[in-house]
C-alpha positions in Angstrom: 126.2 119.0 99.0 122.5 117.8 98.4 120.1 119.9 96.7 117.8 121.7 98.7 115.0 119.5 100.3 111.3 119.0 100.4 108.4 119.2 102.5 106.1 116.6 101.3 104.6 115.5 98.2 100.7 116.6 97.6 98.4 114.6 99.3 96.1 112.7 97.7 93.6 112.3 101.2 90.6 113.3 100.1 90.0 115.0 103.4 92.9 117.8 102.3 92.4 120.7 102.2 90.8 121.6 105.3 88.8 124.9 106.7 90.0 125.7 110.6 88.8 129.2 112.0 88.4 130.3 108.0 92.3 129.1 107.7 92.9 127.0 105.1 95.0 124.2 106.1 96.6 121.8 103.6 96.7 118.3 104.7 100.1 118.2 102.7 102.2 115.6 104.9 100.8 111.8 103.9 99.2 109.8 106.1 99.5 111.5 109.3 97.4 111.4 112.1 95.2 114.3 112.6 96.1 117.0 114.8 94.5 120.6 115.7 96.8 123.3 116.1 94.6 126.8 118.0 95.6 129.7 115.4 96.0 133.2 117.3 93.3 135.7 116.8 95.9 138.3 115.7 96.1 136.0 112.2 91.7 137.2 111.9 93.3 140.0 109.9 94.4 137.1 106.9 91.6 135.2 107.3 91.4 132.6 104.3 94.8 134.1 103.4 97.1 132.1 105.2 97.9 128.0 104.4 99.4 126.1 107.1 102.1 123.7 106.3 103.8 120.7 107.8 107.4 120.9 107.4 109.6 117.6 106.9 112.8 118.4 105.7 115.9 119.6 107.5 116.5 122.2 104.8 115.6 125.4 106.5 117.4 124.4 109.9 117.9 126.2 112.2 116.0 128.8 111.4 112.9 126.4 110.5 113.0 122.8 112.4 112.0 119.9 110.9 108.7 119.1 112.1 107.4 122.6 112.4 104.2 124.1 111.0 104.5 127.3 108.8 102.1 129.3 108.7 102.4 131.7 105.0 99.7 134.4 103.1 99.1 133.5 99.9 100.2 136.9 98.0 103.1 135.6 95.7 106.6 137.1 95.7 106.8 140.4 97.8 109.9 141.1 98.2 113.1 139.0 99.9 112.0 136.3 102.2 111.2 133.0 103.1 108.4 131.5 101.3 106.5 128.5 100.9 107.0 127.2 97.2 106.1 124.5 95.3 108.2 123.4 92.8 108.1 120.6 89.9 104.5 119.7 92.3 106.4 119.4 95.6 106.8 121.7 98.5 109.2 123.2 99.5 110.5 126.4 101.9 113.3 128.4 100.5 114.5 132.3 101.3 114.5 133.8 98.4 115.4 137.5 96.4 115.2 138.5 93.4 118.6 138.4 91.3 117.2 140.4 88.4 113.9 140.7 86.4 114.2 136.8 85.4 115.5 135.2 88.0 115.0 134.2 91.7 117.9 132.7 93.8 116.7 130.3 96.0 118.6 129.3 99.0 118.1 126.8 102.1 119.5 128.0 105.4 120.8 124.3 106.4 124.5 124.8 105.0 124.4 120.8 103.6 122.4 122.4 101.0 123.3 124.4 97.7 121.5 127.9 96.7 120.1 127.6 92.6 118.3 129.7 90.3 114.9 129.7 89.3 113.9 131.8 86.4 110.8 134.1 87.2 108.6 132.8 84.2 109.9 129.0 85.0 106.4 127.0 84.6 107.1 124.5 87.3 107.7 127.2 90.2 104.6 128.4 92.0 105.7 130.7 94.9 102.4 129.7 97.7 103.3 132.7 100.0 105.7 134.5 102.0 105.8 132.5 105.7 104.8 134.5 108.5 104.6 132.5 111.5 106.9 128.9 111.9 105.6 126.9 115.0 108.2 124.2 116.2 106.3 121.4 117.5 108.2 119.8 120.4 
């Protein structure tokens, strides 16, 4: 078993972050080419709430692919779900609930990859939002 994955390190491009249709996108995956994705007008309703991320780890398959771009609000913990986080500075996508007042469990979906525990004051967690939309690019 491998711990759960990551997305990508932060990127250091000075042309990150980015303003598309008053959607902040966050250049997060290093070095990449650039590429335009059209949001749907339905997401107006967030605007400047919702960060798009490029995902590059297997660790939410198959409900997330690698390669996809999520699409999450940036409210904090809600409630159960999957969320963008970032932890120790890298990001990551996890499902997670709430095991008590101190402490999150955070799980991948992948099975290669084993659930942990996060306390809810624990410094080096910042929970970026609940995802909302995951686009699989083909």
């Amino acid at each position: 078993m491998h711990d759960c994955g990551h997305v990508a390190e932060d990127s250091t491009d000075e042309n990150s972050p980015k303003e598309v249709d008053l959607i902040k996108i966050e250049n997060i995956a290093a070095r990449e080419k650039e590429t335009a994705i059209l949001i749907p007008e339905v997401f107006n309703i967030y605007r400047e709430k919702l960060t798009a991320i490029a995902i590059t780890s297997d660790d939410m398959e198959p409900t997330i692919s690698k390669n996809a771009i999520i699409l999450c609000n940036d409210f904090g913990f809600v409630g159960s779900g999957i969320y963008a986080v970032k932890i120790n500075g890298v990001y990551s996508v996890k499902r997670i609930s709430l095991k008590n007042t101190e402490s999150y469990i955070m799980a991948c979906d992948n099975k290669l990859y084993e659930t942990f525990e996060v306390a809810t004051n624990d410094e080096r967690l910042e929970i970026v939002g609940l995802v909302r939309v995951a686009i699989n690019i083909l």
